[in-house]
N, C-alpha and C positions, 0 to 999 in steps of 0.2 A: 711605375711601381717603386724604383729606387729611391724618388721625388717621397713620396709618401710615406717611405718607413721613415728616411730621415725626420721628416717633420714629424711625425711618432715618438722616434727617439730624441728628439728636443724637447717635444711636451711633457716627455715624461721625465724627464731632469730635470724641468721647470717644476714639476709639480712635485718630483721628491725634495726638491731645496726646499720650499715652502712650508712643504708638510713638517720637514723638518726642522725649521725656526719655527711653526708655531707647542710643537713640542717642546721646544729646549730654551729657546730664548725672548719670548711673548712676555712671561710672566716678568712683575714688576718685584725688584726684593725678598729672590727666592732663599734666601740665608735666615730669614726672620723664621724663628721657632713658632711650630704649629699649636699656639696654645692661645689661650683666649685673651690672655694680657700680655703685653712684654713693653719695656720701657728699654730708650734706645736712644744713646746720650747725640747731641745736637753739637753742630759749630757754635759757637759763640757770635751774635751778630755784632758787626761793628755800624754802626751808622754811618752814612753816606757823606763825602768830603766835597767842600764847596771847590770847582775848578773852573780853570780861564774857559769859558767860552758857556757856562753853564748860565741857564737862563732859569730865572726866579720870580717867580709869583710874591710882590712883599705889598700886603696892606699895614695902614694905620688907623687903627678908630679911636676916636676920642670926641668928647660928648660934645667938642666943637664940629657941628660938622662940615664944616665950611672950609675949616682948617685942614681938616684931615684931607676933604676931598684933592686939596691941591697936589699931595704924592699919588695919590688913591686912580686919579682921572691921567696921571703922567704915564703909568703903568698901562692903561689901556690907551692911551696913544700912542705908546713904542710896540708896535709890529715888528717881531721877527720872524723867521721863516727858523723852524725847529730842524733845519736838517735838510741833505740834496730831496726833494721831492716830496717833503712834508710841508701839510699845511702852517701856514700863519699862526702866532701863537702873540698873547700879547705880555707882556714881562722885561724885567729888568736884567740884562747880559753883564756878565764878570767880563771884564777887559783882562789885557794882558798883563796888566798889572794886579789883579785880582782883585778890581776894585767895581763898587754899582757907584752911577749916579743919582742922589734922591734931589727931588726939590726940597727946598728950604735947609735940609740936614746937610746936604754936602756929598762928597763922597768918602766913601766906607769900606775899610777893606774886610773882605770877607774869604776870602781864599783859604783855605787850609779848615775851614770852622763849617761845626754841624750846623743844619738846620736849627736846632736849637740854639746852637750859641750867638749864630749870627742873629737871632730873635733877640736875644739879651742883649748883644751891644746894640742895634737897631733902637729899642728902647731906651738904654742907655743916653744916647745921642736925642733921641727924640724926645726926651723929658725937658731937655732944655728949651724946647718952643712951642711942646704941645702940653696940656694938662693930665695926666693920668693916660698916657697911649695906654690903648692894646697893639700889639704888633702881630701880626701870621707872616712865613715863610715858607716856603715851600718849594719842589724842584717843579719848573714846568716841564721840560724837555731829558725825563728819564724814562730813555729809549732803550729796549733789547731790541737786537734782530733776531730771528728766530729762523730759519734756512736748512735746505736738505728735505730728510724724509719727514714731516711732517703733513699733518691734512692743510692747513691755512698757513703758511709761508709767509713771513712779515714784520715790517717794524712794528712792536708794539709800546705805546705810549703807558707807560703803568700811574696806576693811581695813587701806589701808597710807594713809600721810602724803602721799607720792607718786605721785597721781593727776591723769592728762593727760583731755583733753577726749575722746579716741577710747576711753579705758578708761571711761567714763561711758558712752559713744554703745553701746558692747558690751555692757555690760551690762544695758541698756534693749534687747538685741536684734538694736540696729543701725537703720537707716533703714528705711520700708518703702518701696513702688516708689514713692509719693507724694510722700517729702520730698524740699523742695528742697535740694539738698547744697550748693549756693552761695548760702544764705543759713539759718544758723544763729546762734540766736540765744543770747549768754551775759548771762546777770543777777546782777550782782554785788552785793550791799550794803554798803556801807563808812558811817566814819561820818561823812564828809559827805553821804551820800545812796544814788544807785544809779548802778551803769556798765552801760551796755548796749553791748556789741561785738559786730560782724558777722565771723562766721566761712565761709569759703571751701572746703569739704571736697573742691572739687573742684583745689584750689590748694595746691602743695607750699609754698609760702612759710608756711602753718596752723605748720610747726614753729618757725618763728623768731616766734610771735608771745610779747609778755611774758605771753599770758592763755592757752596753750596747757596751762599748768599750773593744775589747778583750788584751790579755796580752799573752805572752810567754806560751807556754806549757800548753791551757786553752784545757780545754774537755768539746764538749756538749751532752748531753745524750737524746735523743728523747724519753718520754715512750713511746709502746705501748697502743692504743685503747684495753677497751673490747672488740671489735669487731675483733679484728688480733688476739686474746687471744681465744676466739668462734671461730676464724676459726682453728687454730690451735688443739683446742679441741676437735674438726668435725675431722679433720683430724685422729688423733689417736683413734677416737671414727670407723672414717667407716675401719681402720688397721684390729682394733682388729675385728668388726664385721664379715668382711673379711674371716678371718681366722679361728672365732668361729662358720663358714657357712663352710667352708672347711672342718674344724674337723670333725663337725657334717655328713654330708655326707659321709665323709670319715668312719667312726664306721657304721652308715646305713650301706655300702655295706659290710664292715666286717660283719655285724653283718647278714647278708641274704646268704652268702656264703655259 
């Protein structure tokens, strides 16, 4: 009987934490005025900076094409692997000098320069051998990890250069009923070290921050609710109970033998 109120009074702590996050802290940008329009000033995005180890998607076209194919086919023979445990990807690697190897152009430092700039000198350099290039560049290997309380937990490989913190959170699923929306956590690597900022999902102010735009190789960390923490708790509390019902049963019939 003891056995059983306890597990009573556990369920029912589980289920008032619950009840009570999805009251209080479910909802997404509860600050925003209940009105039919509202405008709601944004960070400024900065475009994404070329770094050592980043890998680049770079074609040439031009109406030679024969010509062009020679950087074009060099790009799909260099395989690299995008990361521990990610697949192959095929592109051109900034060394540690910040610099791509092309055929025929040479090599080209690119380090510090947007996607677009490094397009401009690319062409630049490639006017000299080819007739009227087109040039594209592009980041292959712009990874988020996405980790914690989430439904789909994962690296995700993004498509576009301009990717915010809620496009990462979507595509991992979204939060489950667990995560705490008001404490998200972003990991940054730079090269003085690492930046950790606390994000607010439950706070409209999330768009005016300078980190609401994501960067290369950024990680979001979802905590945990006390309530996923309580259940989990229950969990290993009815294991053990389980088992110390077992035992006990188990010495009773020994012990009446």
């Amino acid at each position: 009987m003891k056995k059983i109120l306890t597990g009573f009074i556990w369920v029912s702590l589980i289920t008032s934490l619950v009840a009570c996050r999805s009251n209080k802290t479910i909802p997404y940008f509860k600050n925003i005025p209940k009105t039919e329009y509202n405008k709601i000033e944004q960070a400024a995005y900065s475009e994404l900076k070329i770094k050592e180890d980043d890998i680049l998607d770079i074609t040439i076209q031009t109406a030679d094409v024969n010509a062009s194919s020679q950087v074009n086919e060099a790009a799909t023979n260099n395989s690299v692997a995008a990361g521990s445990g990610q697949q192959r990807v095929t592109g051109f690697v900034v060394d540690k000098e910040g610099e791509v190897e092309l055929p025929v152009i040479g090599r080209v430092k690119l380090k510090g320069l947007t996607s677009y700039e490094a397009r401009n000198l690319i062409r630049n350099k490639a006017n000299e051998y080819f007739v009227d290039p087109t040039v594209q560049v592009r980041f292959v290997n712009f990874k988020v990890t996405v980790i914690g309380e989430v439904n789909r937990p994962s690296s995700y490989t993004m498509p576009s250069e301009r990717v915010n913190i809620l496009d990462a959170i979507g595509m991992a699923g979204d939060l489950t009923i667990y995560g705490r929306r008001e404490n998200v956590l972003l990991i940054r690597e730079t090269d003085s070290g690492k930046e950790l900022v606390q994000f607010n999902l439950n706070d409209s102010q999330l768009f005016k921050s300078p980190y609401y735009y994501l960067k290369q190789n950024d990680i979001i960390y979802v905590e945990p609710s006390k309530g996923k923490i309580a259940s989990a708790e229950s969990s290993r509390f009815s294991v053990v109970a389980i088992i110390a019902s077992l035992l006990s049963t188990a010495a009773l019939i020994i012990t009446r033998l």
